[in-house]
NUTISE-248162 format. One record per residue (C-alpha): x, y, z negated. Coordinates in nm, 4 decimals, padded with zeros to 6 digits, always signed. Layout:
<pts>
<pt><x>X</x><y>Y</y><z>Z</z></pt>
...
</pts>
This chain:
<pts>
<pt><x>-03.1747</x><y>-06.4559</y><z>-06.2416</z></pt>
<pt><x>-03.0211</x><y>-06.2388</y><z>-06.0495</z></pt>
<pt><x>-03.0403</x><y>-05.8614</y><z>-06.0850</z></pt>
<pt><x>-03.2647</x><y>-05.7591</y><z>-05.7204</z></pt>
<pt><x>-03.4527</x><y>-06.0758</y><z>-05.8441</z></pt>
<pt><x>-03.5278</x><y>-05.9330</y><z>-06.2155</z></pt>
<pt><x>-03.6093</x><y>-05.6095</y><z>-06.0706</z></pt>
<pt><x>-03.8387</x><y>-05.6815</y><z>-05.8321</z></pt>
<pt><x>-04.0139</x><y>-05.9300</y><z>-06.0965</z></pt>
<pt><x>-04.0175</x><y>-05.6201</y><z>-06.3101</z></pt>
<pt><x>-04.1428</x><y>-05.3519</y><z>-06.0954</z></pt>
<pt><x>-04.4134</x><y>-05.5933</y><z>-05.9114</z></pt>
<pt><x>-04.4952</x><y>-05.8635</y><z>-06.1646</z></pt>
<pt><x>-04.3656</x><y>-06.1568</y><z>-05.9381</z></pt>
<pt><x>-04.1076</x><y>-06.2596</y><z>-05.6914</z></pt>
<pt><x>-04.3539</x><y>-06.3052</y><z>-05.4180</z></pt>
<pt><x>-04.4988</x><y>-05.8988</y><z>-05.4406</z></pt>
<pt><x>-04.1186</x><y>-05.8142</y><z>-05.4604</z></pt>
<pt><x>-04.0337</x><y>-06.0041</y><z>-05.1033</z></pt>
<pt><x>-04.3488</x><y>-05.8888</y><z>-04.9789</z></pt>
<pt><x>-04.2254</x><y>-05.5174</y><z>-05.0899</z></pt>
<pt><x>-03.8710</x><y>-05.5605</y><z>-04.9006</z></pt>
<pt><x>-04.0765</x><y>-05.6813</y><z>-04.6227</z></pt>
<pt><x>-04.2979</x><y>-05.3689</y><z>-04.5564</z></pt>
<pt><x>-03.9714</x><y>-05.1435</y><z>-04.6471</z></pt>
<pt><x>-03.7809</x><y>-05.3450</y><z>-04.3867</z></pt>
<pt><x>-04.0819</x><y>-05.2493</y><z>-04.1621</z></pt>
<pt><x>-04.1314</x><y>-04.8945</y><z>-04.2246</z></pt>
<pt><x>-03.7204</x><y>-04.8891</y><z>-04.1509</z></pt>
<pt><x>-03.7792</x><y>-05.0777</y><z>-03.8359</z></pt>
<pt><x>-04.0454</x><y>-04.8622</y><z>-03.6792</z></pt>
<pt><x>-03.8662</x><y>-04.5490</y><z>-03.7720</z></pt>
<pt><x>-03.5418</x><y>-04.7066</y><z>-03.5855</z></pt>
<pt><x>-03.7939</x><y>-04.7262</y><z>-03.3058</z></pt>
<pt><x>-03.9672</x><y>-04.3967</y><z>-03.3325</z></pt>
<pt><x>-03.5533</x><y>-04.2565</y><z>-03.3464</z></pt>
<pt><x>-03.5077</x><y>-04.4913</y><z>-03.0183</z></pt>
<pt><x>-03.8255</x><y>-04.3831</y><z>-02.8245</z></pt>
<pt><x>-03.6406</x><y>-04.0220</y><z>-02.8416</z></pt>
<pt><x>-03.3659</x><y>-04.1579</y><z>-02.6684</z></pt>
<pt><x>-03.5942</x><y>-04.2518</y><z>-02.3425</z></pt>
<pt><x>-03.6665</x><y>-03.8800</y><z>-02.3486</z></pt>
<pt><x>-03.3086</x><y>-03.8366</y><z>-02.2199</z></pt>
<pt><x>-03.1561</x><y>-03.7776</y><z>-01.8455</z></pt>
<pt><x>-02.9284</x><y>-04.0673</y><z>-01.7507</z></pt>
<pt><x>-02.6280</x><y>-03.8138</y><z>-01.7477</z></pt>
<pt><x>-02.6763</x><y>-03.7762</y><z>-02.1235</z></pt>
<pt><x>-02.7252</x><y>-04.1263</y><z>-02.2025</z></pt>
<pt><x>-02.4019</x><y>-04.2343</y><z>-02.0011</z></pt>
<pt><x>-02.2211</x><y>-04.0087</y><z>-02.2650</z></pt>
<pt><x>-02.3272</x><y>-04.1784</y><z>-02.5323</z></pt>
<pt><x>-02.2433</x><y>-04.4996</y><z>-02.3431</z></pt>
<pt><x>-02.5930</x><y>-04.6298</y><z>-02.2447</z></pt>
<pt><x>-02.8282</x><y>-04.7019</y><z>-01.9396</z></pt>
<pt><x>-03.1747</x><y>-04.6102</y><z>-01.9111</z></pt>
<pt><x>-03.2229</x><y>-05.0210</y><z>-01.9327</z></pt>
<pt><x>-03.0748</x><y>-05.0893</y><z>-02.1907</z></pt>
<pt><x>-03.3046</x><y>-04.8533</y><z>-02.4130</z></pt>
<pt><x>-03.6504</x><y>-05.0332</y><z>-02.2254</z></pt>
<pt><x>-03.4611</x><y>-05.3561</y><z>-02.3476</z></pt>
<pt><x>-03.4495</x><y>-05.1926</y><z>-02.7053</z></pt>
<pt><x>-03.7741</x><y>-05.1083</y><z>-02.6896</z></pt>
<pt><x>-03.9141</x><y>-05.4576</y><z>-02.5551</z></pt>
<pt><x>-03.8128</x><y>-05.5996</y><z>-02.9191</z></pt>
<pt><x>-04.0543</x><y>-05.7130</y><z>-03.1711</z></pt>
<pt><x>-04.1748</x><y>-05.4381</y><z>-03.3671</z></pt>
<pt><x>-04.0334</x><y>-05.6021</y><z>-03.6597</z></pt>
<pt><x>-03.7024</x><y>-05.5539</y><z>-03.5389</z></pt>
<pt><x>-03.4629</x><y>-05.3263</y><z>-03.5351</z></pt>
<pt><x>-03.3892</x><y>-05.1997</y><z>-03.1843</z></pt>
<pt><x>-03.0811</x><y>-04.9907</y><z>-03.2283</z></pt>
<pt><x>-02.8831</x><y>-05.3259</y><z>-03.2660</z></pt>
<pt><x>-02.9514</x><y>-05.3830</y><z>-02.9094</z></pt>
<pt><x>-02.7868</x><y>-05.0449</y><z>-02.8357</z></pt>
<pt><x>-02.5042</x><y>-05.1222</y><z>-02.9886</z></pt>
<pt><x>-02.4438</x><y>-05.4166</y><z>-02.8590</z></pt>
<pt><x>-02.5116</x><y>-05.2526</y><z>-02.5040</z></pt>
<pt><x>-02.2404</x><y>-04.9857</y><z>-02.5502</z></pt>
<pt><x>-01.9971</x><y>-05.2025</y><z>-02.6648</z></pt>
<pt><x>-02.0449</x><y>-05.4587</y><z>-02.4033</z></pt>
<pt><x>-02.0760</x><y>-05.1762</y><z>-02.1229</z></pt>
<pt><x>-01.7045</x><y>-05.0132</y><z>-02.3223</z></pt>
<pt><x>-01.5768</x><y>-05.3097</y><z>-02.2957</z></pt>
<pt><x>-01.6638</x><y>-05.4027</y><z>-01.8970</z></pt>
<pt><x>-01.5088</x><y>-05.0311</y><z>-01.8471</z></pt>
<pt><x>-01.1930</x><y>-05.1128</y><z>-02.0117</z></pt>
<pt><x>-01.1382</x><y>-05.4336</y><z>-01.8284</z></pt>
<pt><x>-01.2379</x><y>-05.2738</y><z>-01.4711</z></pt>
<pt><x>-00.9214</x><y>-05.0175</y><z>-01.5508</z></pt>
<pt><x>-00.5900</x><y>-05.0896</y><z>-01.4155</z></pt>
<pt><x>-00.3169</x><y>-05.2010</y><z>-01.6729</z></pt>
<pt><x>-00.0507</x><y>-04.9514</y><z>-01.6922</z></pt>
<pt><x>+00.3195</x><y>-04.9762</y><z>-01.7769</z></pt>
<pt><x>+00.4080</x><y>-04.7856</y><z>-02.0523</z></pt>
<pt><x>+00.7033</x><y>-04.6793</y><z>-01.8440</z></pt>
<pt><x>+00.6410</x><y>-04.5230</y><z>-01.5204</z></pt>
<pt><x>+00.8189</x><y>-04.7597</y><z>-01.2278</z></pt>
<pt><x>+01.0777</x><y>-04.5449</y><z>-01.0452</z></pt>
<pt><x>+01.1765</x><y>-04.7270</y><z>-00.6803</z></pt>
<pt><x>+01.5511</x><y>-04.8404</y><z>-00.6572</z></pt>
<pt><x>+01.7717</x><y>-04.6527</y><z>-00.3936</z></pt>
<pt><x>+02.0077</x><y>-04.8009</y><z>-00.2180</z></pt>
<pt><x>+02.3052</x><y>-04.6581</y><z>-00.1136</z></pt>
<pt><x>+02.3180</x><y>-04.5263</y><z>+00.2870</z></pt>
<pt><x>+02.6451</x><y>-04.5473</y><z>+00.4404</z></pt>
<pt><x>+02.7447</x><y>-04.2386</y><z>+00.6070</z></pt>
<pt><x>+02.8062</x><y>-04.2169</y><z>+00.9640</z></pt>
<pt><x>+03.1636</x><y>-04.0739</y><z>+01.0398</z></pt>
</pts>
């Protein structure tokens, strides 16, 4: 057996009170993700454009299952809104372009 295994076999008496253990912790981490999310609907949408976020994409966070973990979808929001950003910005040269001058002939 494994060690998680033997401990939770230890601490609960069987395998099936130490996944049903995990499964309330994983709860109880899960609603406090959401309780930590909920604050974020508090803020303006200056403040959550700072942080990289619309005021959608928390009511999407929030729409999850209360099972799952909601600041995933977050994450995945600002990186997919960073990444639309960066792709919307003109490439630049590393070197600035300078114009070639010809030569003008002179008028005698």
């Amino acid at each position: 057996m494994t060690r998680s295994r033997m401990s939770a076999m230890t601490l609960f008496g069987s395998p099936i009170l130490g996944q049903v253990a995990r499964s309330l912790v994983g709860l109880a981490t899960a609603l406090r993700h959401r309780r930590e999310v909920k604050n974020l609907a508090e803020f303006d949408d200056y403040m959550l454009k700072d942080i990289g976020l619309m005021r959608g994409d928390v009511d999407i966070a929030l729409a999850e299952p209360l099972f799952l973990n909601p600041s995933w979808v977050l994450v995945r929001c600002a990186d997919r809104h960073s990444r639309s950003e960066r792709m919307a910005q003109p490439v630049r040269s590393a070197r600035p372009t300078v114009p070639v001058v010809r030569s003008v002939e002179r008028c005698a």
